[in-house]
C-alpha positions in Angstrom: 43.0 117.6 25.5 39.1 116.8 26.1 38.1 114.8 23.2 34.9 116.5 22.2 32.0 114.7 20.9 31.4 115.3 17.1 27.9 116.7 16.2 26.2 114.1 13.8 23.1 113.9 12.5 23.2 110.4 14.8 23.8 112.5 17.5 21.2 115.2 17.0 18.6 112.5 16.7 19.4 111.6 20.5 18.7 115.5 21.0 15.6 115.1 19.4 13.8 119.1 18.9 10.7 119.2 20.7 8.3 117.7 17.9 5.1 119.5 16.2 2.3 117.9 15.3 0.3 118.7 12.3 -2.5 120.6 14.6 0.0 122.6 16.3 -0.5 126.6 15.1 1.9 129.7 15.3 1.1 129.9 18.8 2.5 126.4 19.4 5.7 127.4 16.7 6.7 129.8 19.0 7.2 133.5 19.1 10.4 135.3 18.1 11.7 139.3 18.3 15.1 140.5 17.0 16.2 143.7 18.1 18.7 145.0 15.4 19.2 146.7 12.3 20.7 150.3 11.5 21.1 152.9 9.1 24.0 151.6 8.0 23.1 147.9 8.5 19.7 146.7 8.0 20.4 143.7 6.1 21.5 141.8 9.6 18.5 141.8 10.7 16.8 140.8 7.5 19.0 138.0 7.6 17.9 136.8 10.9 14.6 137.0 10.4 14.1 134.7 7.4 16.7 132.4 9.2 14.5 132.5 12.2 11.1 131.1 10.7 13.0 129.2 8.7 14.0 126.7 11.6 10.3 127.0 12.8 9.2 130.1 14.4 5.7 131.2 14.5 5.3 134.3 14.7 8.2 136.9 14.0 8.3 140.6 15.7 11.6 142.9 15.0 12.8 146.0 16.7 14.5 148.6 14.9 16.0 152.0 14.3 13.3 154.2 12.9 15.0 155.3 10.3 14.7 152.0 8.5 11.9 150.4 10.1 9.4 151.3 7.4 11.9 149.6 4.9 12.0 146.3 6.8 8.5 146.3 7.2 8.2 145.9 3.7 11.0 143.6 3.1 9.5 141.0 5.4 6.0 141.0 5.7 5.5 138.2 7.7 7.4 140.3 10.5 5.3 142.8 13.3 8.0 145.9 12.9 8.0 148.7 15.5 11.0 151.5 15.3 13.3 153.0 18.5 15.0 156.1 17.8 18.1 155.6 15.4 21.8 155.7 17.4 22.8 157.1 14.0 21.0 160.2 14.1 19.5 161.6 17.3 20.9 158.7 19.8 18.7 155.9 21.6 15.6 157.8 23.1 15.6 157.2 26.7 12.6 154.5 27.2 13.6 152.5 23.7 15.0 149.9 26.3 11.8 149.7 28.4 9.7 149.7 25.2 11.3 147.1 23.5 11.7 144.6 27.0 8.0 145.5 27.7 7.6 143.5 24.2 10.3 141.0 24.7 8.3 139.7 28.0 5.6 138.5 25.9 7.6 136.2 23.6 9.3 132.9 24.1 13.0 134.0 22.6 14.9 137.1 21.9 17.7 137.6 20.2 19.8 140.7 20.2 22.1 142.5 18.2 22.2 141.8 14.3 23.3 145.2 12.6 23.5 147.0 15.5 27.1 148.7 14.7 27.2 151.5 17.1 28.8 149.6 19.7 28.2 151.5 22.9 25.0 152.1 22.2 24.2 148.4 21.8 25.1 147.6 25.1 23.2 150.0 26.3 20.1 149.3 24.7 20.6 145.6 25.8 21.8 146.0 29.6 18.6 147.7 29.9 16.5 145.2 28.2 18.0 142.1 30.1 17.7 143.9 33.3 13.4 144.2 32.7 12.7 140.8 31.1 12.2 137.1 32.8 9.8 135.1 30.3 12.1 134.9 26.7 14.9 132.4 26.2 17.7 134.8 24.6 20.5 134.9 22.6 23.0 137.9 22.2 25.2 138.5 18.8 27.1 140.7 17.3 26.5 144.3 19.2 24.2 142.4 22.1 27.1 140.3 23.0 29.2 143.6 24.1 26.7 144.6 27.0 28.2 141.6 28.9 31.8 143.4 29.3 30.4 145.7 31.9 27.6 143.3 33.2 29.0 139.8 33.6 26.3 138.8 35.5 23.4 140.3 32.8 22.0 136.9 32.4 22.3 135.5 35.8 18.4 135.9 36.4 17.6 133.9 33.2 19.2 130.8 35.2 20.9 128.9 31.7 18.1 130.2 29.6 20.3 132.1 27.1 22.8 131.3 23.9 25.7 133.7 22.8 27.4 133.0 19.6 30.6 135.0 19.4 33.4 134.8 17.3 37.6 134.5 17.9 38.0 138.8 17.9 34.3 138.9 20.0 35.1 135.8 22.4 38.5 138.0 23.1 36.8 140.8 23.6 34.2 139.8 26.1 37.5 137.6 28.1 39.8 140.2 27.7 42.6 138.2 26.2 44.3 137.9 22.9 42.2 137.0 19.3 45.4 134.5 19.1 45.3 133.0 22.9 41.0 132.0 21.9 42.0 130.7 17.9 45.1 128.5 20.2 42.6 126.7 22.7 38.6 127.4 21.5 37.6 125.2 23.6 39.2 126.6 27.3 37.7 130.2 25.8 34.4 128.9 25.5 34.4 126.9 28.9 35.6 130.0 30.3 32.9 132.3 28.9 29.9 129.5 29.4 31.0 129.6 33.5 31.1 133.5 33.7 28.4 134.3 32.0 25.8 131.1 32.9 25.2 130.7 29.3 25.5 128.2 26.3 28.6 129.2 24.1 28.5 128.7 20.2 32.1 130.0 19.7 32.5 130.0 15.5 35.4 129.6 13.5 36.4 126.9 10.9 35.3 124.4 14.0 32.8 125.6 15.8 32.8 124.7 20.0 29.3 124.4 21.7 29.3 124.4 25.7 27.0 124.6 28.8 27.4 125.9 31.8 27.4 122.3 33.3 30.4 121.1 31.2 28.2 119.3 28.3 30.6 120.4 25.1 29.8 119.8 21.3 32.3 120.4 17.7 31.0 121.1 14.8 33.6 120.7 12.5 31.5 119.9 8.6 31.6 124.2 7.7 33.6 125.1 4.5 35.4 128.5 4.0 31.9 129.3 2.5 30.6 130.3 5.4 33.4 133.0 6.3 31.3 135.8 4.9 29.3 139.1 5.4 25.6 138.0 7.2 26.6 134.4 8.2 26.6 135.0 11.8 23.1 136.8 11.3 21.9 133.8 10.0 23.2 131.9 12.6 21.7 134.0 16.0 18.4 133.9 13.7 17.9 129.6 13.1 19.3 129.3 16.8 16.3 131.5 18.1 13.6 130.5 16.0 14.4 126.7 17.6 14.4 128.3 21.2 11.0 130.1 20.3 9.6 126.0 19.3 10.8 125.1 22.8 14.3 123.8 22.6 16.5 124.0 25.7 19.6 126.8 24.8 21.8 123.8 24.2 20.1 121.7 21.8 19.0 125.2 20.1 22.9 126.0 19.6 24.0 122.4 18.4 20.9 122.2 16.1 21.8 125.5 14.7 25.7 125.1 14.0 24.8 122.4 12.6 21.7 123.5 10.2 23.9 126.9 9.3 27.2 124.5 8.1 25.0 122.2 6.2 23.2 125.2 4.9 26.6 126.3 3.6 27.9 122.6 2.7 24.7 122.2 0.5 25.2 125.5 -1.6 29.0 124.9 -1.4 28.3 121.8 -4.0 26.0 123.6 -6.3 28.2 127.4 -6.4 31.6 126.2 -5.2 33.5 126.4 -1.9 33.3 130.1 -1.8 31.0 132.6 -3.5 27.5 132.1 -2.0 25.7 134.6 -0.5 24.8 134.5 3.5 21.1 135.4 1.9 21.0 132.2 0.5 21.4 129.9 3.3 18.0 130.3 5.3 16.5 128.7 2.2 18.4 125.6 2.9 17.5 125.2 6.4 14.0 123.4 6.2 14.9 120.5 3.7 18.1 119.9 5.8 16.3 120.2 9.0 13.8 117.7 8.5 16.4 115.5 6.2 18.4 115.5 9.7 15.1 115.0 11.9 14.1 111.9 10.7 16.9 110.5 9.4 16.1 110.6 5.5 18.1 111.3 2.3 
């Protein structure tokens, strides 16, 4: 077996996150949407967005059902909100894909998929995104990551520039094998899914396995059982892209955020307990452990 290199806060250091200086603005920070959110599931895409400008972001757009948009407006006001027609109620009106990629093209990452729970019409809404946009960086969770099963190739035009962070049951899904045959070998899975789909891998579970397309392979292995809980991943897509949006390449972005979002978990883990802790409560971690890791300090 490969032995995989451990991510470290050594290590991280050598892949250093494009650096801000104290004149750079929220143009320079970078610009994020998330597409997401539901009638039944808005809180995913809450979850995102803090996690997103807490790793950096600028400037912070969402896309969501209309039937909640007005509420998520409210709930984060740093956030420009605009609503597609709810899958829940009247299905996905026929130009919500080209509205929402005629956005995407103007931002610098995209992620897709954080409380979107009807399936099918997930992939649909992101086939036909992917298919109209060529500027963002993206990453695809949750119900984004299921438009891949009927469009390998989706991402092929964004040449490397694009992160998917499945788990065991979604990495099975999108390879069509076994939940148990991914849990026995994470790291063949995730090699497996980087090559076919020409896209970094962030495959969670109690170790987390981060590979390129070109063979370069991370393990995260610090998370606690903590982290095994409702919104995690959400905050996960959400500090990934808000480091793609300040300019780091899909690989650091993923190995920065793996490790941020187990740290995140280890931190509150010592002050709550190993489980118990709320996924809401881990963007707030981010920015002390982020720049604790940065520069080497405390």
């Amino acid at each position: 077996m490969t032995r995989i290199p451990e991510l470290t806060p050594a290590r991280l250091r050598e892949l250093a996150l494009p650096s801000l200086d104290d004149s750079a603005d929220k143009e320079a920070r970078g610009r994020v949407l998330i597409v997401g959110g539901s009638a039944e599931n808005p809180g995913g895409l809450l979850l995102a967005a803090e996690a997103a400008m807490r790793a950096g972001a600028g400037k912070l757009q969402l896309a969501t059902a209309d039937s909640v948009a007005s509420a998520v407006a409210i709930a984060v006001p740093e956030a420009r909100v605009f609503a597609f027609r709810d899958a829940a109620s009247e299905g996905l009106h026929p130009r919500a894909a080209s509205d929402v990629a005629e956005r995407a093209d103007r931002v610098d990452a995209l992620l897709i998929g954080p409380g979107l729970v009807d399936e099918d019409a997930a992939a649909r809404l992101t086939r036909g995104v992917l298919k109209r946009i060529t500027r963002p960086s993206v990453v695809l969770d949750a119900g984004g990551l299921a438009a891949l099963r009927e469009e390998p190739r989706a991402l092929a035009h964004l040449e490397g520039r694009a992160v998917l962070t499945p788990h065991a049951g979604e990495m099975a899904q999108l390879l069509e094998m076994e939940r148990d045959a991914v849990e026995a070998d994470p790291e063949a899975a995730a090699r497996r899914a980087a090559e076919a789909f020409g896209a970094v891998v962030a495959l969670k579970g109690s170790e987390t396995t981060i590979i390129a397309p070109d063979g370069r392979i991370f393990r995260y292995t610090g998370g606690g059982v903590g982290l095994a809980t409702s919104g995690s991943g959400d905050v996960l897509g959400g500090i990934v892209t808000g480091l793609l949006a300040r300019g780091a390449d899909p690989l650091r972005a993923a190995a920065w955020g793996v490790y941020l979002h187990g740290e995140a978990g280890n931190a509150l883990a010592e002050r709550h307990g190993d489980v118990g802790f709320l996924a809401r409560e881990l963007p707030g971690e981010v920015p002390r452990i982020l720049h604790r890791t940065s520069t080497g300090t405390g």
